[in-house]
Structures are given as C-alpha cells and as structure tokens.
N, C-alpha and C positions, 0 to 999 in steps of 0.2 A: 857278514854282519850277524849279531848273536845279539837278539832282544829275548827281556826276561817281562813278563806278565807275572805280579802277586796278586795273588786274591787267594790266602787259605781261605776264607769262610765267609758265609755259610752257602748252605744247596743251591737257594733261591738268588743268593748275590752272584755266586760265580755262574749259573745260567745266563744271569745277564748282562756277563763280560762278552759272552760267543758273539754279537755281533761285532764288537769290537777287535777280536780275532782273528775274523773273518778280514775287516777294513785293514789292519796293519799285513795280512795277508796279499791283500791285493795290492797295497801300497808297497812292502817292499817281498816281491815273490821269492825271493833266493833267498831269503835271510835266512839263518836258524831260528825257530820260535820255539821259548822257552815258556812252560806254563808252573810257577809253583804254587800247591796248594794241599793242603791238611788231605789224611785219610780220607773223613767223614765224605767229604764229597766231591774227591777223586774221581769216581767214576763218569762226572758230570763233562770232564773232557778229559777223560782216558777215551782215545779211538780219531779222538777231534782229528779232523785231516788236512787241516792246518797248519796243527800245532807238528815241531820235531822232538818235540819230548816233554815229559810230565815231570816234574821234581815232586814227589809225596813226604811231605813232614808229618808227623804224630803233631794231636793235640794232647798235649800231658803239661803235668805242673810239676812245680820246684825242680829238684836239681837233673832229673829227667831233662824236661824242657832245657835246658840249659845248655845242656850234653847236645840235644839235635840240635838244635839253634847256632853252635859252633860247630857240627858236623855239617850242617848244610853253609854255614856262611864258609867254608875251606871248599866246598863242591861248586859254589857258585864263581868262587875266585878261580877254581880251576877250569871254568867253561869259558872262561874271560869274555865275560859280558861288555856288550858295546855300550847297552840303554836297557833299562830297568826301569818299568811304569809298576808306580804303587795302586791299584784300585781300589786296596782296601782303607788305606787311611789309619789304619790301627799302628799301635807301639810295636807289635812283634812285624808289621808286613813293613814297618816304615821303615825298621832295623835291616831285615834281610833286603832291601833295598839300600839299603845305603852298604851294606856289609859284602855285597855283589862285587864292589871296587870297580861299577859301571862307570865309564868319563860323561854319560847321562843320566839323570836318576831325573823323573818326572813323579808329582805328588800335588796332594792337596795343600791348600795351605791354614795347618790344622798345629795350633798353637804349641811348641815344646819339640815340633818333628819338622819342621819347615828346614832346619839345617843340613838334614838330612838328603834334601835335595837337592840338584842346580838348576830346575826349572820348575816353579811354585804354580800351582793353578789354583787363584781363587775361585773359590765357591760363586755364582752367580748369586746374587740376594733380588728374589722375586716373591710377591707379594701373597700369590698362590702356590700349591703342591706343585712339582715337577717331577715326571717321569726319571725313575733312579737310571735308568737306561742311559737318559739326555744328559745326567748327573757324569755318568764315567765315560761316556763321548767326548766330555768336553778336556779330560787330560789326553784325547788325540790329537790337539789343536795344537799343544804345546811339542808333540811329538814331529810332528809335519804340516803347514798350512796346506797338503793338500788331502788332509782327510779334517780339513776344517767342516764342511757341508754336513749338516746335520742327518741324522740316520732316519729309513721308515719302516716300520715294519714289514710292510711290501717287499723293500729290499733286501733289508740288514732283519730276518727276524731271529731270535733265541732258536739255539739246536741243541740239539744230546744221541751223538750215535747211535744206532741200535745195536746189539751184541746179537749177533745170532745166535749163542750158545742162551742167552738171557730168554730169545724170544719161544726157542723149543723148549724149554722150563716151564717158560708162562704156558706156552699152549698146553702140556704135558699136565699142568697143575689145575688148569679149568677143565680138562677131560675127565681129571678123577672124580670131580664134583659131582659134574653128568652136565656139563653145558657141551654146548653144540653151535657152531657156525650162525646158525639161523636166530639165538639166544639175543636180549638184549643186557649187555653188561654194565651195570654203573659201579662206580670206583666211589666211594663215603673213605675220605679220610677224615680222620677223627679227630686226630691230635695237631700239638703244636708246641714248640720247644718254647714261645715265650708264652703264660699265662693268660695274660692280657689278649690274647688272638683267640682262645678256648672255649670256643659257643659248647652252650652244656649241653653234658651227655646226654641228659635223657630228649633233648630237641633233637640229635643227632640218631637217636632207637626211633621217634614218632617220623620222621622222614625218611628210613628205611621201609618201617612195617609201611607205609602208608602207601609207597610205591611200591612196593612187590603184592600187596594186597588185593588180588583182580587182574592180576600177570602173569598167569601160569609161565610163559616164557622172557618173565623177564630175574634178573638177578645181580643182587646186591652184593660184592667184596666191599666189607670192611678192613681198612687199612691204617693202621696208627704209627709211630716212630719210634726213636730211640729214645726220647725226651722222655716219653711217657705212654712207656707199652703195655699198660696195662687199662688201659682208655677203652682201645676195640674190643678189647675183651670184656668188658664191661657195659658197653652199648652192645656189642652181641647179643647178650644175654637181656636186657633188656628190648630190645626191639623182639627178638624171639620170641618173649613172654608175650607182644602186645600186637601178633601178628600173626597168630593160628599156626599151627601144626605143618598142615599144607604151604602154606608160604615161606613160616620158618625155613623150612628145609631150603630157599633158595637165599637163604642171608649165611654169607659164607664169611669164616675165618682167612685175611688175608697178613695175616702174622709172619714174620721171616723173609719177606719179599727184599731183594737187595736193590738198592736205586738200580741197575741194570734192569731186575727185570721190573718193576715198576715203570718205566719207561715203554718197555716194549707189553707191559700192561696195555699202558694208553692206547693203542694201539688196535687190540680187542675190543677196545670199552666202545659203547655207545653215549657216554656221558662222565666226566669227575664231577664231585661234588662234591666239597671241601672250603677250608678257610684260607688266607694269604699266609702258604707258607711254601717250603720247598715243593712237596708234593703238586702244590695248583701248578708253579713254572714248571714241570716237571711235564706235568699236561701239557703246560704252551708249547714245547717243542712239539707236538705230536699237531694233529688236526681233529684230538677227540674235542666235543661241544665242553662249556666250562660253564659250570655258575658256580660263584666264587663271592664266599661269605666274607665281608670288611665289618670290622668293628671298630678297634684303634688306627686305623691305616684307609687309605683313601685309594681309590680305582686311578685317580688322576696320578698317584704315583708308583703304583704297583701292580697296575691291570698288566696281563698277560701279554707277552709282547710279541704279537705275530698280526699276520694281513686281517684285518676286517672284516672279510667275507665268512670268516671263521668263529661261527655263534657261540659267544662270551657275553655272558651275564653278570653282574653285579648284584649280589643283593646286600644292601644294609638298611641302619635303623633311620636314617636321613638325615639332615643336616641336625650337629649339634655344636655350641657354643665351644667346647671341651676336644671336638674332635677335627684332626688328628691330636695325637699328645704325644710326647715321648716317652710313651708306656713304662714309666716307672713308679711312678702312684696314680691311682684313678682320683682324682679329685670332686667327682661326688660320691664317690663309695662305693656306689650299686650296680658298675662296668653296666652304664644301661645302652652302652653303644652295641653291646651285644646280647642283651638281656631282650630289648626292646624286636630283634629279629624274630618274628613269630615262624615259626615248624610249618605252620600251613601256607605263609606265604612263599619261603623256601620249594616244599613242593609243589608247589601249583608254579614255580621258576622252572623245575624240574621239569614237569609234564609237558609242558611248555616247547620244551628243548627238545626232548622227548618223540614230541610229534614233528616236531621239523626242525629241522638243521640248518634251511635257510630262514630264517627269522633275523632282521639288522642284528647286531649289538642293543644293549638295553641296559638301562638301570632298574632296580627295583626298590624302594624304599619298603622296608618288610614291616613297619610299626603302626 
C-alpha cells in the first residue's frame, strides 16, 4: 500500500503534521509512506524514519509553477498511489491530490475543492480556538476508525531529525564565537514571514541587551528568516548600542543558519525566544525551554506541541475583543495585540525560565 501525505507549506504547519505520521505509521507499518512538500521546508521531514520518501516541489509562479505541478502530478501517477490525505487544504495541495489518480483522496471540506476528493471532512465548528494539531487529526478519522482516538502530546508530540552533519556546524559556529559547553545560549528569533506576528525591533534589541547585561557567561544568537532578513541585522545593531561594549561582544550574528541546523541549534540552547512562527515549532521538537510571544494568534491553538513537563511560556497582551483575527487587516489600526507586549515583561518570562526549567507551563499577560 502507497499513502501519499501533502502539506507543502509552511515550516510551522508541516511540523505539526509528524505526529500524524507517526499514527498512519503505526497503523499501517508496511505501507510505503509518501511525504510531498515545497523546498522551503523540506528539511522538516527529510530524515523522518517513517516516512519512505520525500517528494520536493519548488515554490514559483506563473508558467514555472505550471511545468512542476505537471511534473510531479506524471511522478505521483507513476508511484500509483493508494490514498492521498490533503493536510493542507489549499488550491495547489487539493490539485496534486486529486492529480495522484489515488482510488482514496481524503480532504477538507473547503468550498470549490470538495470534488476533488472521495472522502470530505468537515471542519468541526467550535465555539472557542482549537489546537491546529486536533484540526489535521481529525482527517485521520476518515482514513481508519482506528486512528480515531485523539492525539497527546505525551504520546504523539511534533519531531524534526537531527542531521548530524547540521549538528557539527552548529557546534563548529558557537566555538568561533568563544562559547563553551558551560555558556548559557538563548536563540531571539526576530522575524516572521506574516507582519501581523512582528513584535517591533527595537522590543526585540531591549530583551537581548537586557539579558546579557550582568551575564558574563551568558549569550544571545540572533536569528531572523527569509521573509525578512534584514530584521536581525538591525536588532543586532541596536541591542549592541544599548548594551555596552562588554556585553555586546556576547550578542551574536545568527544569519545563514539552514532549518537543519537551527534545529540542532535548539539543542545547545538554554532557551528560544521568539514569536508563533516556524522557528518557535522548530524549538517544540527539541526539549529547549520556550517563551513564545502571541499577538494575532492564540496559545489555545498554536502553543508548541510537546509533553507538559517541558517549560513553555506564553506571553501576550491579554484578552482582546479583536483577537484572534485572520490577520488580514488590523481593525483598530495600532496591532495593539502586539504593541501592548511590554520588553520588560517578556524578560522577566525569560529570567524566569532561565532560573529553572522545571517551573509548570504559564501564561503571561505582558500589558
């Protein structure tokens, strides 16, 4: 039997397909399991030891796009798929699911693409947020009634292999700096591919200087994306300025870092510290501490999806009339859902974590 898994995109959505990978793994062990999914974040289960093979499409436009899209929909025909689960719900993942010429194709039931499948899962309508995890569980249901039982993160949590070629990089890259085994490392991601998630720079420089300020051994990588790589480099230089000479020196350039070794980053780290984007799940596979800035997006459905015992912070601006939204216009102007996150309450979440690792779970309302 030959099941095909879509989910090109993004970082953050396909890390929290692996538990579900994991489930059709154990349910059917012999199958062939097929994973396809875009470049960008490929690496998120390239190694998976699950999966029996990776299908990698480019993300490109016009007649580019066109050309891959009928080079993989002739490659998927030739793997002769059995059952084809769409995760992602989009035009191009609905296509190369239906284009598989699977005799199963399981999917959302998301207006203009429902044809495309022969087994439709509606959406659950609940009154509050949902765990996006519990969201793409539930097209397992349609798969098998016995991977109906819903997932925990005790059992089923988010992974991302490590490369060992990724992980002697990493270490090779914090030696040049002058860190050392005994160092405390926090990860500042900075950036975010959507706007709307983008707690401002200069809160992101005042919670660098603020925590290396009085730390001789401790130290700050800043780390930004492709969205928008010219973020860390600009908080760099600002937190620099606002944080002496001496300190400076441990606020490091983490520019060029590939998802591989960012992963095995986590890894080193004594803390992430970042907003809800790929980079935070990125953390969740690992076991480094998390406090994890929400603005438009809410903990009840994007918190990191791993055991408990594992110290994961929340910090936002608290409850607002406006939030969650589907971040496409801010409706009072002044994104105060992340305006309103004050720098000092952020590190004092830090410090927090900092001193200890076993501390419950927490929210923080930073306003």
């Amino acid at each position: 039997m030959r099941i095909l898994l879509v989910r090109p995109r993004l970082i953050g959505d396909v890390i929290l397909t692996t538990p579900a990978i994991r489930a059709i793994r154990r349910r059917f062990p012999d199958a062939e399991l097929l994973y396809l999914v875009e470049s960008l974040a490929a690496p998120v289960v390239t190694g998976n030891p699950y999966l029996t093979d990776v299908l990698i499409v480019e993300h490109r436009r016009g007649w580019d796009r066109l050309r891959d899209d009928v080079r993989m929909a002739r490659t998927l025909r030739a793997r002769r798929i059995d059952m084809a689960i769409d995760f992602h719900g989009g035009p191009r993942s609905a296509w190369f699911t239906w284009a598989s010429g699977a005799p199963v194709r399981v999917g959302y039931d998301i207006r203009g693409r429902m044809w495309m499948y022969t087994r439709v899962v509606r959406r659950p309508r609940h009154a509050g947020p949902r765990h996006s995890m519990l969201n793409q569980w539930d097209l397992l249901a349609a798969v098998d009634p016995a991977l109906v039982s819903p997932p925990t993160p005790e059992t089923d949590r988010v992974e991302m292999t490590v490369d060992p070629s990724a992980r002697a990089s990493v270490d090779a890259r914090l030696a040049a700096f002058g860190m050392t085994s005994g160092d405390q490392i926090v990860v500042l991601h900075v950036s975010a591919r959507n706007p709307f998630r983008r707690w401002p720079e200069s809160s992101f420089a005042d919670v660098a200087a603020g925590l290396v300020r009085g730390q001789p051994r401790r130290w700050i990588v800043v780390v930004g994306g492709p969205s928008d790589r010219d973020a860390a480099g600009r908080v760099l230089a600002q937190a620099h300025a606002r944080s002496g000479a001496e300190a400076a020196a441990r606020i490091v350039p983490g520019e060029g870092w590939s998802l591989a070794e960012m992963r095995a980053l986590m890894d080193r780290a004594a803390l992430f510290l970042g907003g809800d984007s790929g980079p935070m799940h990125i953390a969740a596979t690992s076991d480094v501490p998390i406090v994890a800035l929400y603005g438009p997006t809410v903990p009840a459905q994007w918190a990191p999806w791993r055991p408990p015992h594992l110290q994961t912070v929340a910090v936002d601006s608290g409850p607002l009339p406006c939030r969650p939204c589907d971040q496409r216009a801010c409706v009072p102007g002044d994104f105060r859902c992340l305006m309103r996150i004050r720098p000092e309450s952020v590190q004092d979440a830090a410090e927090r974590v900092l001193a200890s690792s076993r501390l419950p779970p927490m929210s923080v309302n930073a306003h």
